[in-house]
N, C-alpha and C positions, 0 to 999 in steps of 0.2 A: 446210232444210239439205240433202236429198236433190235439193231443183232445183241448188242453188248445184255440189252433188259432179257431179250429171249432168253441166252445164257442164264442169265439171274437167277431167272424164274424155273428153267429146266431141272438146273442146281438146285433151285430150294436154297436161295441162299439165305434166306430171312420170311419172317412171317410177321405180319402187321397185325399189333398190338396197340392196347392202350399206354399210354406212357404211364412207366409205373412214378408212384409219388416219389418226388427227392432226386429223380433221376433227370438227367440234363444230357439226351441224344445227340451223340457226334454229328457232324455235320459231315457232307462231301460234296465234290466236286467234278463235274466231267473235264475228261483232257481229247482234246484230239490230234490227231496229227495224220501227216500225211507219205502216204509211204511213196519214193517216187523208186522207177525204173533205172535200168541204164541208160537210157536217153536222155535222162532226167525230166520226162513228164512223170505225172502223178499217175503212178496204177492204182492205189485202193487211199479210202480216207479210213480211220480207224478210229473209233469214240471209246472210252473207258471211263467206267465209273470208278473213281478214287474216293474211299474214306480221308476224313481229315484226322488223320491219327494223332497230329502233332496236339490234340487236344485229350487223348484219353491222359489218365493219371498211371501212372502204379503203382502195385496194389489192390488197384480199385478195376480199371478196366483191360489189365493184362499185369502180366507176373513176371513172363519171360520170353525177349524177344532172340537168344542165341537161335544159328544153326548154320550146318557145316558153309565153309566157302567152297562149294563151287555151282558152276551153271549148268544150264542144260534148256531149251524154248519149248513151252510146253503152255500152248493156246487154253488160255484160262486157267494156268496151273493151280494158284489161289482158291479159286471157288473148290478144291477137291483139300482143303485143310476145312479140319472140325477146332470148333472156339469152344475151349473150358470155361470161358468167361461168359456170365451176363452181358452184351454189352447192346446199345440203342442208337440206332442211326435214324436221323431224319428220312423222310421217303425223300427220291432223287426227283431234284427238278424235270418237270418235262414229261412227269411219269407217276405223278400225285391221285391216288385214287379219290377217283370225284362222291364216292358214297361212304368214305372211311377215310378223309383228308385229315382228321383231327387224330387218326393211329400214327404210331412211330414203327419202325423196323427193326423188328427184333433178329439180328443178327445170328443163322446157326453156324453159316461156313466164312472163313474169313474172306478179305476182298483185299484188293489191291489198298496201302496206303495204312492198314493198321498196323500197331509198331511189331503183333505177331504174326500178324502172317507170313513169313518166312517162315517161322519155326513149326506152325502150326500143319503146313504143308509140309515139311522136312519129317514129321512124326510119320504122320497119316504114310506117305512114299515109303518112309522106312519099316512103316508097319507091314503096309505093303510086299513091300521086297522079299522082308523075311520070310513071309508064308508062304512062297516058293521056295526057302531053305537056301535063300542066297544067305552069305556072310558078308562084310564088311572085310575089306582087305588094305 
């Protein structure tokens, strides 16, 4: 859990604010699991913080979740998409600032679990690419 917040925080994924009036911060959730070997012991355990997306609106806390299908594994790929949205996450359990407990998290880069962050990552990559004068083929 303390790799996954390092990340977080290196990213700048969010900055804690007051909760603006009217607004009602998503919630999330940690997931873990366990990655085993060929032998089938467990080499590494792995914590990630998930948004609970299945609660934003749209409209309201995203527009649009398209983008291309295909894959590619890219360790914390997510934290590197930028959010055109307002959007407010409760602080993650475990990890609740002891002198600003009553701020919420103001979301800059998307996270795992919101219904844009695919696309939002798929932008930022293809913003990316271009400006080395790749094309799309």
């Amino acid at each position: 859990m303390k790799s996954e917040m390092d990340s977080m925080y290196a990213n700048q994924v969010w900055t804690l604010v007051d909760p603006p009036q009217g607004i009602v911060p998503i919630g999330n959730k940690w997931i873990f699991k366990r990655k085993m070997g060929s032998d089938g012991k467990v080499e590494t355990y792995k914590a990630r913080l998930v948004a609970k997306g299945y609660k934003q609106r749209e409209g309201i806390d995203y527009e649009e979740t398209f983008s291309p299908i295909w894959q590619m594994d890219v360790k914390t790929a997510f934290l590197n998409g930028h959010l055109q949205e307002e959007l407010y996450m409760d602080q993650p359990e475990g990890f609740i600032s002891k002198t600003e407990s009553h701020k919420v998290c103001k979301l800059q880069r998307s996270i795992y679990g919101l219904k844009q962050a695919s696309r939002s990552w798929n932008l930022r990559f293809d913003e990316a690419i271009k400006s080395f004068d790749f094309s799309q083929n």
